[in-house]
Structure formats: C-alpha cells, structure tokens
N, C-alpha and C positions, 0 to 999 in steps of 0.2 A: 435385105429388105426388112423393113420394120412397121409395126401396125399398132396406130395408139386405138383405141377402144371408149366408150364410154357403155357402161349400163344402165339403168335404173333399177334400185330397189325399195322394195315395199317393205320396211319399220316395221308396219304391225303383225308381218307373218313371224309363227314361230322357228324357221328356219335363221329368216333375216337378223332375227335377234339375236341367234346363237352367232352367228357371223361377224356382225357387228359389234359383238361385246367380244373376241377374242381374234387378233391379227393373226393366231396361226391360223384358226378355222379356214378365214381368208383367204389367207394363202393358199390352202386347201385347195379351195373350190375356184380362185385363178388357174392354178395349175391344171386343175382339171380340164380345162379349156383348151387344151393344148395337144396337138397330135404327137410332139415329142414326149424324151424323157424328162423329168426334172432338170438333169446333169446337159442335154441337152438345147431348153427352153427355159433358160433364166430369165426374168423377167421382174420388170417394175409394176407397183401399184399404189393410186392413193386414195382414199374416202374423201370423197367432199359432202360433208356435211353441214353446212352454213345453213340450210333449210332442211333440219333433224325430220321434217315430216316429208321429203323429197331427195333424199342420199344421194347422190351420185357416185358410182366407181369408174375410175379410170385407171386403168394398164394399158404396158407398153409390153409389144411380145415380140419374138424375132420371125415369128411365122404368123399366119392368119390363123384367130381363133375363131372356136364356136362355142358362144355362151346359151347356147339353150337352155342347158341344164340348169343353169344360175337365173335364167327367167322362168321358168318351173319353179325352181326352189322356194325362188325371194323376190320376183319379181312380181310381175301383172299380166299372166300368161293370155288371159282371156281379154285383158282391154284393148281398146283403141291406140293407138300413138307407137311412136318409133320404142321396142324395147331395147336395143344398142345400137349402137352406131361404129363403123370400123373404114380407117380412114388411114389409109398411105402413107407414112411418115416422112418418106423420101424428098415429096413439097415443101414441106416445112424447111429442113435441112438445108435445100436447097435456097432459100433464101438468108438463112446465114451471111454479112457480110460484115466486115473489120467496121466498127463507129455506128452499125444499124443498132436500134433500141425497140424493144419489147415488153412490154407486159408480162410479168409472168406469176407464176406461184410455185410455192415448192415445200410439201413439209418434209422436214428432218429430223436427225435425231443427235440436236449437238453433244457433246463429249468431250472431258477430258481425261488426260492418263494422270497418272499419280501413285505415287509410290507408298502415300500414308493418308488414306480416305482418313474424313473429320469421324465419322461416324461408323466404323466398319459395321457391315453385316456379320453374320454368326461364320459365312464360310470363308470371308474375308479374313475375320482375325484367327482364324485358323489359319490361312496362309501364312499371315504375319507371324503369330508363333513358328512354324518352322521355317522363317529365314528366305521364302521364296524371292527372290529377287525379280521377277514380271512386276510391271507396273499395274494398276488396277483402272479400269475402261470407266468413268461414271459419267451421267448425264447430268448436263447444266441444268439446272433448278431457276434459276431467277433468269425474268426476263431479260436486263440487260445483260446478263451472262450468254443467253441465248443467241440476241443480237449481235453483241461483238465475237461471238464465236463466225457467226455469218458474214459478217463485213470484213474482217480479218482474211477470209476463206477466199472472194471471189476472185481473184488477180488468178490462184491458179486453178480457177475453174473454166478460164477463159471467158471473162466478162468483169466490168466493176459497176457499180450502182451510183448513178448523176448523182447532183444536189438536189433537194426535193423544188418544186419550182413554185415560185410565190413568196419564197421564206426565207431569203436572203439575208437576211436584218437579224434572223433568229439563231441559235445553238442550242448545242446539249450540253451537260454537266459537265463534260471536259470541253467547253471552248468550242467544240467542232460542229459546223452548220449540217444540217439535218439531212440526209439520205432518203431520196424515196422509196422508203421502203418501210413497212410496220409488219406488227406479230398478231394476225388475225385469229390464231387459236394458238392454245397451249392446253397439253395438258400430259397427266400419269396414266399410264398404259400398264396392267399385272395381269398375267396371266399363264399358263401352265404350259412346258413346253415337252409333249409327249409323255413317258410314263416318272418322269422325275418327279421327286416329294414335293407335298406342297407348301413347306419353308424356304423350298431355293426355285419360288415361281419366276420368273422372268418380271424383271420391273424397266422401263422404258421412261424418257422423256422423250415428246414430239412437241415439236413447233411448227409451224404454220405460215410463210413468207409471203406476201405477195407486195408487188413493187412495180417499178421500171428496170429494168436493164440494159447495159451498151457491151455488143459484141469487141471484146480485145484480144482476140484468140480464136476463130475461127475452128482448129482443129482442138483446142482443149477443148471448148463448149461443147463442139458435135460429140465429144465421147465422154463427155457427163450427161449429154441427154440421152444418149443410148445407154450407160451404163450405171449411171446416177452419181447420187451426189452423200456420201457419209455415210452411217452403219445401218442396221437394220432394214436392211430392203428387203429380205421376206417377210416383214411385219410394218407393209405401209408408209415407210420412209424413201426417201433419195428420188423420186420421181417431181424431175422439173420440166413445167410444162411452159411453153411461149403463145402468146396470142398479139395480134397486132395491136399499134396502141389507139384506142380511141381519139378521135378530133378535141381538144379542149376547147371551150364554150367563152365565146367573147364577153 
C-alpha cells in the first residue's frame, strides 16, 4: 500500500526557507515523517510552487506518514483549514486502464551521459586527466533539450503523449505536430550535500511537465508512479502525479 500526501507550507517562516532553498533539507524533513528507516521507506517528493506565496508539497510514501512535525516547523500550526491531506493510492492505480488518458504533471531531472562534457568542472577534468573511462551524468540545460528528452522517454514509461487538440494545422521546428504537453517551470538547483567542500556542491536541472497522457502499459506506468520517473528523487524529482481530465468548454 501506498499514500500520496499533500501539505501546506508557510514561505515566510524561517524554517520553511531553510527548506525550500535546499532539496536535501527536504528530504530531511520528508523522511522524517516516516516510521521506517530511510533503507526502508523510500520515497517520492515534489514542490509545487506555482503560487510562491502558497507552496504546496507532495510525497508518495509506502506507509502512512505523520507530518506534524513539518506543520510546526513550516506550516500554520495555529490556523484554520486542512494542514495535509493523506489519501490511499491504491484508487488511483486502480483505475489505470490500456487507451485511458489523464492529466498529469511531473518534474524531473533530465540528463544525459557523455564521455567529453563541452565545459568540464574542475573534478571532471581531473577525471579526464587520469583516463577514467565512466561516462559523465549532466543535466539538459535548454528547454527543447529538456523536452525531447521527455517525449523520447514515454513509450517505456508505459504511456505516450496525444496530439495537442485544436492544433492540427500547426508544428514544431522539425516538421512534427505539437504534443500536449508544455514546460511549466525550469530551473538550477545548487546546494551542498552533507559535510562535502563547497566547490563540489551538488548542481541540478529540474523541469516541470504538465500535459495529457494515454495509458500504453498498464504495468510500466504503475511502477513509475510508484517508484518514479529519472534521477534525483531524494531531491524533488521523478514524482508523477495523475488527475482526471477536465470537461473541455464548447
């Protein structure tokens, strides 16, 4: 069994800042949440912050959590209104079926390997001096790099993305008619990952998806929404969420 989550956090405490400016913190204080160990409560998480003055977090846990602590810390321990919300996953799942279509969103952190970055870092080209032969993990920088890393991806995610509807007439720069699907946020994520120096901070690209989708895979998709979707899922990546799709307006 599996339990997605929503919180609310409050911006202007000084906890919440400390959290929100650094993906490990967060991590942190998800995990906290949790009656397992780390090793045994892996878990998804993502900030939605589209209204910077009303955050939302959402995690996916494999047991029921208890976010007190995170409503103390960061939230609005004394107001009015629902502080989280913790809701069954198993429904959702359950509607999974081959050709249904959803709503969803999902930020990531696309990536690719490479054997000869354009611009190494200082510990990169020390690798390259001594001959390492690993290839090197980097993060898509440009949006349309961001994009076709996504659309390339879904087939074995167990889903593909329609045409977008209305737009039939239209394309993209290669020829190909438009996807429903756009890049709601982007951005660089740096920050320090435990007692390591602060010239080899941890640097991130996240993106931001939200779309339609059609289920083509039934068991791929159920096991990217359980276990996500690309790298960095203790720092706020790979958590994809579904919601029904809205009525479209005559």
């Amino acid at each position: 069994m599996s339990f997605l989550s929503r919180i609310r956090i409050n911006p202007l405490r000084a906890e919440s800042r400390k959290l929100l400016a650094s993906p490990r913190a967060m991590h942190g204080a998800v995990q906290g949440g949790l009656p397992g160990t780390p090793a045994q409560e892996r878990t998804l998480w993502r900030l939605d912050a589209d209204n910077p003055h009303r955050p939302h977090l959402y995690v996916l846990t494999p047991s029921k959590p208890d976010w007190t602590h995170l409503v103390e810390q960061a939230g609005w321990p004394d107001a009015d209104g629902e502080h989280y919300a913790i809701a069954d996953y198993t429904p959702l799942l359950e509607q999974l079926a081959l050709g249904r279509e959803f709503a969803f969103r999902l930020t990531a952190s696309p990536v690719q390997n490479t054997s000869r970055p354009d611009k190494p870092t200082p510990r990169q080209a020390e690798r390259l001096a001594r001959g390492e032969a690993r290839s090197f993990r980097l993060g898509h920088r440009t949006a349309a790099a961001q994009m076709n890393w996504f659309l390339t991806r879904t087939t074995r995610w167990g889903f593909d993305i329609p045409l977008a509807q209305g737009l039939a007439d239209t394309h993209d720069a290669d020829g190909n008619p438009p996807r429903d699907v756009r890049l709601v946020a982007r951005d660089r994520r740096t920050f320090s990952k435990g007692s390591i120096p602060k010239d080899t901070r941890v640097v991130m690209q996240a993106a931001t998806y939200e779309g339609r989708l059609r289920v083509t895979d039934v068991a791929l998709l159920t096991e990217r929404l359980l276990n996500g979707i690309g790298p960095s899922k203790a720092y706020g990546c790979g958590l994809l969420t579904l919601a029904p799709l809205q009525p479209t307006r005559a």
